[in-house]
RODO-2510 file (C-alpha; in nm, 4 decimals, decimal comma):
residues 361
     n   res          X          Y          Z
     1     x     8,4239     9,8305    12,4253
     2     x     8,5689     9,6083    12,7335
     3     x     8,4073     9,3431    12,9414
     4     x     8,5763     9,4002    13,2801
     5     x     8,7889     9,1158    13,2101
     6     x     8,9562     8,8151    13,3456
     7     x     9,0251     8,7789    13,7141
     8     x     9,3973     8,9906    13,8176
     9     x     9,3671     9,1975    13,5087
    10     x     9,2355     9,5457    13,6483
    11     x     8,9653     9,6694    13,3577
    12     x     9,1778    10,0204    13,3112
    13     x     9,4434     9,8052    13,1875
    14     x     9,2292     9,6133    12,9852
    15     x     9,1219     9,9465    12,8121
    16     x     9,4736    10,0213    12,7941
    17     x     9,6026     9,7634    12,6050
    18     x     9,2927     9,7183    12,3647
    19     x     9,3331    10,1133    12,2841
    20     x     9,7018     9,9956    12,2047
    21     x     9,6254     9,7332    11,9823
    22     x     9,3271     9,9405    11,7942
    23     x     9,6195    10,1813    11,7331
    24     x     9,8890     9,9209    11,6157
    25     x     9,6208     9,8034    11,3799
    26     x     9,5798    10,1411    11,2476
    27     x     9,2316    10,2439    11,3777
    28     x     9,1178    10,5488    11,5760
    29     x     8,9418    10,4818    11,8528
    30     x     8,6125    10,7230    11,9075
    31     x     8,5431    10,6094    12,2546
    32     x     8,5181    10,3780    12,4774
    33     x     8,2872    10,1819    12,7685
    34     x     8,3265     9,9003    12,9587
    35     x     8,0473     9,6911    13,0609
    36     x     7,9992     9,3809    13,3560
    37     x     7,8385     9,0781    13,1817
    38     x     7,7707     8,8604    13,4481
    39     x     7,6146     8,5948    13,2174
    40     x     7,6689     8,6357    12,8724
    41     x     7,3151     8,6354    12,6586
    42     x     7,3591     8,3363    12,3340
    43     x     7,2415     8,5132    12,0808
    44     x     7,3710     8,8800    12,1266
    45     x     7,6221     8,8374    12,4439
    46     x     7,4531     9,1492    12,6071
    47     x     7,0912     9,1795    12,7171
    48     x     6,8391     9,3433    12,4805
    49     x     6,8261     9,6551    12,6867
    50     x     7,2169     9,7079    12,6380
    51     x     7,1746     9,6385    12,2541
    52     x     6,9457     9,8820    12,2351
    53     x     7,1404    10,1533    12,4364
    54     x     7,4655    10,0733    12,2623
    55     x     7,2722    10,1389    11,8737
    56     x     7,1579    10,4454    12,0113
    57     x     7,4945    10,5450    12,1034
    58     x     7,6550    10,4054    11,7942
    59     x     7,3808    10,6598    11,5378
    60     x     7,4448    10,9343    11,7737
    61     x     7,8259    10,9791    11,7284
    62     x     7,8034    10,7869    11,4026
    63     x     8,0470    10,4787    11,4842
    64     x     8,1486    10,2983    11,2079
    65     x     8,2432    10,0066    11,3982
    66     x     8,2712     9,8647    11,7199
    67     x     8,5248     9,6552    11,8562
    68     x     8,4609     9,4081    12,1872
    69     x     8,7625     9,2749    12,3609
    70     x     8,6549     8,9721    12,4154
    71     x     8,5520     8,7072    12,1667
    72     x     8,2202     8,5811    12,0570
    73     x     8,0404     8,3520    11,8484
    74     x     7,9394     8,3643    11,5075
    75     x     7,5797     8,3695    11,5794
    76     x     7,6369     8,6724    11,8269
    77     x     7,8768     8,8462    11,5798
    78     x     7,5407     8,8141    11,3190
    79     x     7,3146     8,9267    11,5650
    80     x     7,4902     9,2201    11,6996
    81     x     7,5790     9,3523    11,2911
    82     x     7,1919     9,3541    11,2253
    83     x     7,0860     9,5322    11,5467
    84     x     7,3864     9,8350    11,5172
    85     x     7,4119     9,8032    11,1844
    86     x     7,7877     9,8576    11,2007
    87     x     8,1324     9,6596    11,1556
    88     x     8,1527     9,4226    11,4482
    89     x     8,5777     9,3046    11,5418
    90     x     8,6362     9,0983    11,8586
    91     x     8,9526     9,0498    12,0485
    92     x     9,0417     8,7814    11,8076
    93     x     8,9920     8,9292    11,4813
    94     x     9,1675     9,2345    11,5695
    95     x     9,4610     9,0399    11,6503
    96     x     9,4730     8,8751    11,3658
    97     x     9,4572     9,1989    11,1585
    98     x     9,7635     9,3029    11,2926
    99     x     9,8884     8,9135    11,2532
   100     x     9,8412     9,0427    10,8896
   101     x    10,0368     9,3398    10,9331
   102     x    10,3398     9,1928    11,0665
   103     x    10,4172     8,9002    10,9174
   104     x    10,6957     8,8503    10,7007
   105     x    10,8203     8,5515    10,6503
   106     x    10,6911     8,2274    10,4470
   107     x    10,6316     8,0670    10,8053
   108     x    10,4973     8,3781    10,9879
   109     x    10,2477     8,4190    10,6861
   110     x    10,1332     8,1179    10,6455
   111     x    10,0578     8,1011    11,0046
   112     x     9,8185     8,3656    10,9982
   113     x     9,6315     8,2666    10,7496
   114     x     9,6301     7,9122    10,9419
   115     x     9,5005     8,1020    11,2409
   116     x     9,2353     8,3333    11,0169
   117     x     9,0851     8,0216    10,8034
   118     x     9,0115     7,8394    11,1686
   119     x     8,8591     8,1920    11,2874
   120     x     8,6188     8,1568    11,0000
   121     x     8,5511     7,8184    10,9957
   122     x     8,4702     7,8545    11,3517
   123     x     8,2038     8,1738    11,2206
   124     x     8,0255     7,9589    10,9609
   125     x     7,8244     7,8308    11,2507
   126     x     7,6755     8,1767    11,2788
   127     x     7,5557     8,1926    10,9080
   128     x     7,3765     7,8115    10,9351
   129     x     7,0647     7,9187    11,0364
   130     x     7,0385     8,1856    10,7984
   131     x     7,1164     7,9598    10,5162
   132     x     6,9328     7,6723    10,6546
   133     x     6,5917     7,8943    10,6052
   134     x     6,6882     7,9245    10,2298
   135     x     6,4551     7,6038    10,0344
   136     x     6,4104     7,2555    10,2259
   137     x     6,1453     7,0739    10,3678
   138     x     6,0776     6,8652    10,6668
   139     x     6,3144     6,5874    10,6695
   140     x     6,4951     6,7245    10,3913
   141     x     6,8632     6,9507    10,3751
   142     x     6,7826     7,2837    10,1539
   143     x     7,0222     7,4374     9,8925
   144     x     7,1446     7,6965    10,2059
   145     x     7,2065     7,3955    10,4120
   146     x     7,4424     7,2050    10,1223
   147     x     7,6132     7,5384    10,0010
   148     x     7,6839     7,5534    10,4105
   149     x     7,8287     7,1870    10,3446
   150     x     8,0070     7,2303    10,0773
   151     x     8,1921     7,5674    10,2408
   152     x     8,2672     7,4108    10,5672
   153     x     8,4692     7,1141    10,3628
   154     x     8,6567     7,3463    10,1211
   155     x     8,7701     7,5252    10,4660
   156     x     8,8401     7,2240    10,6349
   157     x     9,1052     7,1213    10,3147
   158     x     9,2486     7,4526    10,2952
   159     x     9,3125     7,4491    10,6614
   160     x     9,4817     7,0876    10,6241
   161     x     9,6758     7,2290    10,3253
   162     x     9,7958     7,4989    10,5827
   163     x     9,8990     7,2449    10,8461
   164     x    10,0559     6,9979    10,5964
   165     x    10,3177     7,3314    10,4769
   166     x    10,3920     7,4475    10,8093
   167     x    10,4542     7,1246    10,9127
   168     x    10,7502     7,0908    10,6204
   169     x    10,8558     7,4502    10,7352
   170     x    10,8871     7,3254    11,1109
   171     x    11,0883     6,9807    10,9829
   172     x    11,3682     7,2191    10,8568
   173     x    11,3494     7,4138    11,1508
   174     x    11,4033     7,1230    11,3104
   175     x    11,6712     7,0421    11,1171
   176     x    11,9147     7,3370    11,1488
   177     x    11,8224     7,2900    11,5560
   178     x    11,9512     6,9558    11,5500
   179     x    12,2753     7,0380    11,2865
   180     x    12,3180     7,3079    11,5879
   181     x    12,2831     7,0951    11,8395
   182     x    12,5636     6,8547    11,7207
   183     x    12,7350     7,1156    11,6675
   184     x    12,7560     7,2245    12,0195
   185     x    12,6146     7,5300    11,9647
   186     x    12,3906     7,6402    12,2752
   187     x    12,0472     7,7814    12,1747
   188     x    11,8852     8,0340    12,3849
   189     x    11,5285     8,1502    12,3311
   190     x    11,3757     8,4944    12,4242
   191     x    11,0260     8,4968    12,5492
   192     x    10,7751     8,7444    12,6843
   193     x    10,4845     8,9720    12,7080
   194     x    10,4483     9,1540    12,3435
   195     x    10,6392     9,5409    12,4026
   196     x    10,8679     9,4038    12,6516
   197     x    11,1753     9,5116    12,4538
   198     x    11,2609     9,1564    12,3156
   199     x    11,3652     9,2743    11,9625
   200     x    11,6342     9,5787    12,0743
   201     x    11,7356     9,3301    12,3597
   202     x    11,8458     9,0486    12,0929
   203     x    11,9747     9,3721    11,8646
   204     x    12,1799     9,4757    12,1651
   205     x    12,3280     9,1653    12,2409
   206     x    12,3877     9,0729    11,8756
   207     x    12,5106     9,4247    11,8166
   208     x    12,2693     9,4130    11,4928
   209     x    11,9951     9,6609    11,3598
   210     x    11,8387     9,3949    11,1517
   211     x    11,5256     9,3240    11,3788
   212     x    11,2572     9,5552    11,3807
   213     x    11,1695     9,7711    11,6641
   214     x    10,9155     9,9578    11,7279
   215     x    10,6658    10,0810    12,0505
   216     x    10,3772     9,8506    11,9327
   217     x    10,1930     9,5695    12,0496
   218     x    10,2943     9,2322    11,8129
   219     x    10,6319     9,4885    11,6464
   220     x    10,7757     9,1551    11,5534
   221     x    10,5888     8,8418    11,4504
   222     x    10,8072     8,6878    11,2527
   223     x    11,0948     8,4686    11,4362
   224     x    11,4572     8,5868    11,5036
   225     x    11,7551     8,3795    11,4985
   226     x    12,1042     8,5791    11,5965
   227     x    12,4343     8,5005    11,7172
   228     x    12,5285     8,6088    12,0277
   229     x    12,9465     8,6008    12,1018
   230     x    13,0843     8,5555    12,4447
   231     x    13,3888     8,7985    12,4296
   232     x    13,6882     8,8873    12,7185
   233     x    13,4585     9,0783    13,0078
   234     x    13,3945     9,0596    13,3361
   235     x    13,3465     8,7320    13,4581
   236     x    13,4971     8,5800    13,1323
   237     x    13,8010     8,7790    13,1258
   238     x    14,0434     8,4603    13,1973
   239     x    13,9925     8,4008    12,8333
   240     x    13,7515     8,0944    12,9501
   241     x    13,4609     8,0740    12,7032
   242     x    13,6320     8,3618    12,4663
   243     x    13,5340     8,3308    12,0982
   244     x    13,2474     8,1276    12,1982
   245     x    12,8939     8,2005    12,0731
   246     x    12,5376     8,0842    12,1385
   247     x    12,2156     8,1076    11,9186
   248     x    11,9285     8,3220    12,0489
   249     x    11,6089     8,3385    11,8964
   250     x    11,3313     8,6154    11,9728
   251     x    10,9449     8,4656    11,9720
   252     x    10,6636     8,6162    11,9164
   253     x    10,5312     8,8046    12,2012
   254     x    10,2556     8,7022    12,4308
   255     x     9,9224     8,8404    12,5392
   256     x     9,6817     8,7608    12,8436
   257     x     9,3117     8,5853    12,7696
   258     x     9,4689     8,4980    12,3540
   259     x     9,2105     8,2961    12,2166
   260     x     9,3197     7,8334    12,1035
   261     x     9,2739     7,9160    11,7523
   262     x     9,5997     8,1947    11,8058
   263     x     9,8037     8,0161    12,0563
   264     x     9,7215     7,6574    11,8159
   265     x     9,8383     7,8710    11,4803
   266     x    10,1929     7,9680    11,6494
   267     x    10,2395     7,6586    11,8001
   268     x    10,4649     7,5134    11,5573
   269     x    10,7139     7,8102    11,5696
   270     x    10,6646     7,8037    11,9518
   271     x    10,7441     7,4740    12,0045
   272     x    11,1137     7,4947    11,9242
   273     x    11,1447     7,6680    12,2953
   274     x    11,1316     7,3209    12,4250
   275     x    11,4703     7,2458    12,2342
   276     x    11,6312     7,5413    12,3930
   277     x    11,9215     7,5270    12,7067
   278     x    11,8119     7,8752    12,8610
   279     x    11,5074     8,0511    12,8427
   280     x    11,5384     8,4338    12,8913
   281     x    11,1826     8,5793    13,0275
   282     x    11,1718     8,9333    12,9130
   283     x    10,9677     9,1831    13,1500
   284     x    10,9378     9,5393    13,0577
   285     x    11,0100     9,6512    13,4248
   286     x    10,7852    10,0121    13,3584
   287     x    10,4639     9,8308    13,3132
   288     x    10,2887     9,8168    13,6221
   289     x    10,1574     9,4716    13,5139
   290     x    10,4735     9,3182    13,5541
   291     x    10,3531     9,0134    13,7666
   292     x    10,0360     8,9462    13,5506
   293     x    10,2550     8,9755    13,2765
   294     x    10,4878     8,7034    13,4347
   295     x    10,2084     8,4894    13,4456
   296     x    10,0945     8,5321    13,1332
   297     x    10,4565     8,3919    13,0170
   298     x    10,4631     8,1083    13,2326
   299     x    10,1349     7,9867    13,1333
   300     x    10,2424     7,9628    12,7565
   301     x    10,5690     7,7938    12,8442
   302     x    10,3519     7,5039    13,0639
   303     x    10,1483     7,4714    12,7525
   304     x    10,4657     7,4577    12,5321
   305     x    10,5997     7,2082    12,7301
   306     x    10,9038     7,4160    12,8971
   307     x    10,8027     7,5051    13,2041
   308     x    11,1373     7,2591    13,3679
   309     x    11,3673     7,4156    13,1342
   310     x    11,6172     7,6570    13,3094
   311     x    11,5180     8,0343    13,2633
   312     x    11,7074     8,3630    13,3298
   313     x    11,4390     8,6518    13,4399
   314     x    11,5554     8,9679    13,2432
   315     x    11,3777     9,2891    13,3632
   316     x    11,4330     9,5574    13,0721
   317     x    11,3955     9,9142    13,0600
   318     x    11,5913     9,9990    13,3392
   319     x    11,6330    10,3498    13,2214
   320     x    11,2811    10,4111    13,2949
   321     x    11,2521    10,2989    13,6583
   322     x    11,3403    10,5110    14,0051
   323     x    11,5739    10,3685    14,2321
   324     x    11,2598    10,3037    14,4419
   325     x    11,0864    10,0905    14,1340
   326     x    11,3987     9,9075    14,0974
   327     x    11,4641     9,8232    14,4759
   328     x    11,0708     9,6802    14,4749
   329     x    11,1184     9,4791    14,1625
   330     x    11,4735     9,3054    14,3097
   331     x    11,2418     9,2362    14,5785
   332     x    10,9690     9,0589    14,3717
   333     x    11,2419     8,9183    14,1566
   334     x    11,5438     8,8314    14,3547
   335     x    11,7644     8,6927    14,0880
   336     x    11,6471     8,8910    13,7842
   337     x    11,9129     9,0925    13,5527
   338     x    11,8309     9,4174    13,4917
   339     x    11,8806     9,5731    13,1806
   340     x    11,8542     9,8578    12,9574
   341     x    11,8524     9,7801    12,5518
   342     x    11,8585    10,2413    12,5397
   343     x    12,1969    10,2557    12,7530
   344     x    12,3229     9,9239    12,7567
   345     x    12,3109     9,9074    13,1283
   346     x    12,3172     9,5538    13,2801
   347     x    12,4450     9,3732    12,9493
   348     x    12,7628     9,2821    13,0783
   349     x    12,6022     9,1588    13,3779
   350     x    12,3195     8,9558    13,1683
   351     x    12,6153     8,7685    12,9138
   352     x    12,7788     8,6815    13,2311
   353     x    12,4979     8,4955    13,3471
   354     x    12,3925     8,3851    13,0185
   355     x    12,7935     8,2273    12,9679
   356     x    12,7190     8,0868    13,3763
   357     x    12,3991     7,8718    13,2768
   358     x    12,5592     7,7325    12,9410
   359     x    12,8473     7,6297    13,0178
   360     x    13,0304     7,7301    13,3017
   361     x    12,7921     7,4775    13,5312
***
């Protein structure tokens, strides 16, 4: 179910890309509606009439859950289970099911489980009043109010256990970026919309199979580090930068309207950007999104802090765009590379101006 959602995202590609992640996260979608919620209703986010409407729908084709894309309170998440009597997922918690899914690594993992433990703590507000009714008088706290208590601080340490790990995690991280750093060694981080072909760019340029790739929303959660070596060609064919080589990393992909308690989880692995000399802005140039998807990037790299670094627009997927498409995008982008991670088309081109930004200036 979509709320025709934020302003410059057109709702049909709102459907689009919440039917993509239901399907990355493994589950079929029955159907789908979208609704206008001018003002959103505290306790059940929709009006009583809609509630009503949507339960009826829900025993008629016998949904077993039901899946907003958008994200709600704990008290409206409550409400909503009782009246359809069904599963109830919002944006968020979908996400983080396929957060699950994906990660890997010691960091990545521990990262989602940062992100899920503040998603529930956040939900406990939604069970208070139920508790609250079990026991206690006037003036006094009952035993559902305490046990409330009691959960809400064992979160609350778990969560700064979390923090206090990644934190170590993100000190060697650090670490190696700095040993790098003195090194000479140029760092180079790839950022973009989730599905823009980040992954089998960095395997292309690396000339490596090792990271994964597949046509799915959040493929790779988990971050990348590769080498990436500046042979003899084209512009570097004088032998000038030959045998040279430059670190790239691959992020985790982005997503419009992603909720603080995602964005705040990732943050730590994010924030290494900022130490970066180039940032290379993936777009997948088939998506007819491409400028909200843009945006979308440029609005997490303000946040991160990176939004003076220099960046190199890349515009992938070149194989799949007309000669018209790719005429209009040069337009829209007039110093983008284009590239194709399928044919290899424009890679020459994009290490060229990679090599120009690093050190040829």
């Amino acid at each position: 179910m979509v709320d025709e959602g934020p302003a410059g995202f057109p709702t049909e590609e709102a459907v689009a890309e919440l039917q993509n992640l239901c399907l990355t996260a493994g589950i079929p979608a029955g159907g789908v509606e979208t609704l206008k919620v001018r003002e959103p209703n505290a306790t059940t986010y929709f009006g009583k009439g809609k509630v009503a409407e949507i339960a009826g729908r829900i025993k008629e084709n016998d949904f077993k859950r039901v899946i907003l894309n958008l994200d709600f309170s704990g008290i409206q998440q409550r409400n909503l289970k009782d009246s359809w009597g069904v599963e109830i997922l919002d944006r968020t918690s979908l996400i983080l099911q396929i957060f699950s899914k994906h990660a890997h690594s010691a960091a990545g993992k521990l990262q989602v489980e940062l992100a899920r433990e503040n998603y529930l703590l956040s939900r406990m507000t939604g069970r208070g009043i139920l508790l609250s009714r079990l026991g206690g008088g006037i003036g006094t706290r009952g035993p559902g109010e305490m046990k409330l208590e009691e959960e809400r601080r064992r979160a609350r340490e778990h969560i700064k256990r979390l923090e206090i790990r990644i934190s170590a995690l993100e000190e060697q991280r650090q670490k190696l970026r700095d040993l790098r750093k003195g090194r000479g060694v140029p760092e180079i981080a790839l950022v973009g919309y989730t599905n823009a072909g980040k992954s089998a760019l960095l395997n292309t340029l690396c000339h490596k199979k090792a990271t994964l790739v597949a046509d799915k929303l959040f493929a790779t959660l988990d971050t990348t580090t590769r080498r990436i070596y500046f042979c003899a060609e084209g512009a570097l064919a004088s032998g000038e930068g030959k045998g040279r080589f430059a670190v790239a990393t691959d992020t985790v992909g982005f997503l419009h309207n992603l909720s603080h308690t995602l964005v705040a989880a990732f943050h730590a692995t994010l924030e290494g950007i900022s130490d970066a000399q180039l940032i290379i802005v993936v777009l997948d140039g088939s998506s007819g999104l491409i400028s909200e998807h843009y945006g979308t990037t440029i609005d997490v790299l303000n946040q991160l802090s990176a939004k003076n670094l220099p960046r190199l627009v890349v515009i992938n997927k070149l194989d799949l765009l007309t000669a018209e498409q790719k005429e209009r995008l040069e337009r829209k982008f007039p110093e983008a590379v284009f590239t194709s991670s399928i044919t290899g088309e424009g890679l020459p081109d994009l290490k060229e101006n990679i090599a120009a930004r690093i050190w040829m200036n």
